[in-house]
C-alpha positions, -999 to 999 in steps of 0.1 A, spaced: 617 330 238 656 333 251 655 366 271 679 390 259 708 403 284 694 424 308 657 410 315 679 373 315 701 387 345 669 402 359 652 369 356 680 348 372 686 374 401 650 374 412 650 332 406 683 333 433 661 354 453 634 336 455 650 303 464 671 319 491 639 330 506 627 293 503 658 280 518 655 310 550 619 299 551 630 263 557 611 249 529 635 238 510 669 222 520 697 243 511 705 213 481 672 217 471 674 257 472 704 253 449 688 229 423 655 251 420 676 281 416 693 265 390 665 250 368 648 278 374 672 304 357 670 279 328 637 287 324 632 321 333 661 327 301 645 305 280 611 306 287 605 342 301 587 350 334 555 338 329 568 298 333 583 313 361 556 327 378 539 295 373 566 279 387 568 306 416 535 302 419 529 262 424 563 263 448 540 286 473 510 268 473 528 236 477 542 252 507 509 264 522 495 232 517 526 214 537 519 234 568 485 231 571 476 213 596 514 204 602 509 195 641 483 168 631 508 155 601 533 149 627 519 132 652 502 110 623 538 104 606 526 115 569 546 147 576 568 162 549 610 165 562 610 175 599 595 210 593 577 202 560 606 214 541 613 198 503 643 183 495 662 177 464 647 142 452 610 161 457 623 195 437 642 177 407 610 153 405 588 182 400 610 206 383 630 181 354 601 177 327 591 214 328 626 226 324 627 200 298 601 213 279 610 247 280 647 238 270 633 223 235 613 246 229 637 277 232 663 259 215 642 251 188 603 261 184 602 239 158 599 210 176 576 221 204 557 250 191 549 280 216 513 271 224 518 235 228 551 243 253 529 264 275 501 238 275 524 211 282 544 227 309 512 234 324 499 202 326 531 189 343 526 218 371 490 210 375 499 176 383 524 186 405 499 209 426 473 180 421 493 152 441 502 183 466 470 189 474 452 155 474 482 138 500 484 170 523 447 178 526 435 146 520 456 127 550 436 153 573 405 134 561 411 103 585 403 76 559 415 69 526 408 33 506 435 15 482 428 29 445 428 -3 432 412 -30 456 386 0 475 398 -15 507 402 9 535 439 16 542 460 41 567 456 77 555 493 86 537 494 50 527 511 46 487 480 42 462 456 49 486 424 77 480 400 96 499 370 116 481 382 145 501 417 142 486 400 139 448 381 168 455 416 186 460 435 170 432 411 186 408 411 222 430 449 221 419 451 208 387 423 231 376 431 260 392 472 257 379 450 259 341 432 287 356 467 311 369 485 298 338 454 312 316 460 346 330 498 347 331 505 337 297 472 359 286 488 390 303 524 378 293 545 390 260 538 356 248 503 357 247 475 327 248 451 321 215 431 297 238 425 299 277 397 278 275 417 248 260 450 252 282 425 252 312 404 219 305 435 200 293 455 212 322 427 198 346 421 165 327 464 158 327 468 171 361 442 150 376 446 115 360 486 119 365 478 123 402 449 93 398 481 71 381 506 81 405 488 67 432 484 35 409 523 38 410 525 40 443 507 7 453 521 -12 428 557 -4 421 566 18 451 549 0 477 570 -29 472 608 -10 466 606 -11 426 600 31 427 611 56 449 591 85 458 606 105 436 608 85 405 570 77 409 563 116 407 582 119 374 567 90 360 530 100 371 542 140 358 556 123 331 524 106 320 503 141 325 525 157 298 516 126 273 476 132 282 476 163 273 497 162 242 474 141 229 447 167 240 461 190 224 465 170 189 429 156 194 417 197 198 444 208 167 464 231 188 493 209 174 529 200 186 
């Protein structure tokens, strides 16, 4: 839905805003500050400001879930930046597909239908708060195993898993279904069904963080992927689960 004049200026002054205050709060670079204001206007003009919220939203828990226990990430070297701050291959890897999305479907609804765009764009968020969570909690737990083999590797390690970093990849990906639920359902746009937006935002967001650390041990591990480019692939592959969620359901595309 393109905004019309004065809720679009609204929109992109409050987007400006916010990444200014992420850039002050040193947790994004400046570049990076720049790019998310940037992508982020897109979507608050084209999508409205529920995707932005969303947005908003995963940005500050991503955050949180830098700094905790930032002290102990440092001295084990699987800290984020020097302060935990993003930079811009980390904010264009997460922020790309979702603008994406939301750039078809405001051009042109008829080839990604309302519904579908919001499940979609969801799904690619949930991921994004699902790999968040599982590497920053889950190198606290003090052992993780390779996903593949089951052999014990360094915590932070490419491709490798701890239960306690599972456990948090499903808190985010199911809880991103959970805010997006009430967003959209309190939003002009509206949401026929929560219940299915929810379960196929959990399902995507967790096996796209399950196959980026599949990525990671076998492509990125040995120079083939950056970190960057394995989060958009792994994001990438969360949108394809659960569009084919949503055709297996008949919410459509």
């Amino acid at each position: 839905m393109l905004l019309t004049l004065v809720p679009a200026v609204e929109g992109i002054a409050a987007t400006v805003a916010l990444a200014v205050a992420a850039v002050l709060s040193r947790s994004l670079t400046p570049v990076a500050g720049g790019v998310a204001a940037l992508f982020g206007s897109v979507i608050v003009v084209l999508g409205g400001f529920a995707f932005l919220a969303l947005l908003v939203l995963f940005v500050v828990a991503s955050v949180l879930a830098t700094r905790y226990g930032f002290e102990e990430k440092k001295r084990k070297n699987v800290h984020e930046g020097t302060e935990g701050e993003r930079g811009v291959s980390n904010v264009l890897a997460h922020i790309l597909l979702p603008t994406g999305l939301v750039v078809v479907a405001g051009f042109d609804p008829r080839l990604l239908a309302r519904f579908p765009e919001i499940v979609l764009y969801t799904a690619a968020l949930a991921f994004g708060a699902a790999d968040t969570f599982a590497s920053e909690f889950g190198v606290l737990a003090g052992n993780a195993r390779s996903i593949l083999t089951g052999r014990p590797v360094p915590p932070g390690t490419n491709g490798g898993v701890s239960a306690v970093g599972e456990m948090w990849a499903l808190v985010g990906a199911l809880t991103t279904g959970v805010v997006a639920a009430v967003l959209f359902s309190l939003s002009e746009v509206g949401l026929p069904r929560p219940g299915l937006l929810i379960g196929v935002a959990a399902l995507a967001g967790f096996l796209g963080c399950q196959f980026d650390s599949v990525l990671g041990e076998t492509l990125e591990n040995r120079g083939l992927l950056t970190k960057g480019s394995t989060n958009f692939l792994a994001m990438l592959s969360s949108i394809v689960v659960a569009a084919v969620a949503v055709q297996v359901a008949g919410g459509g595309l």
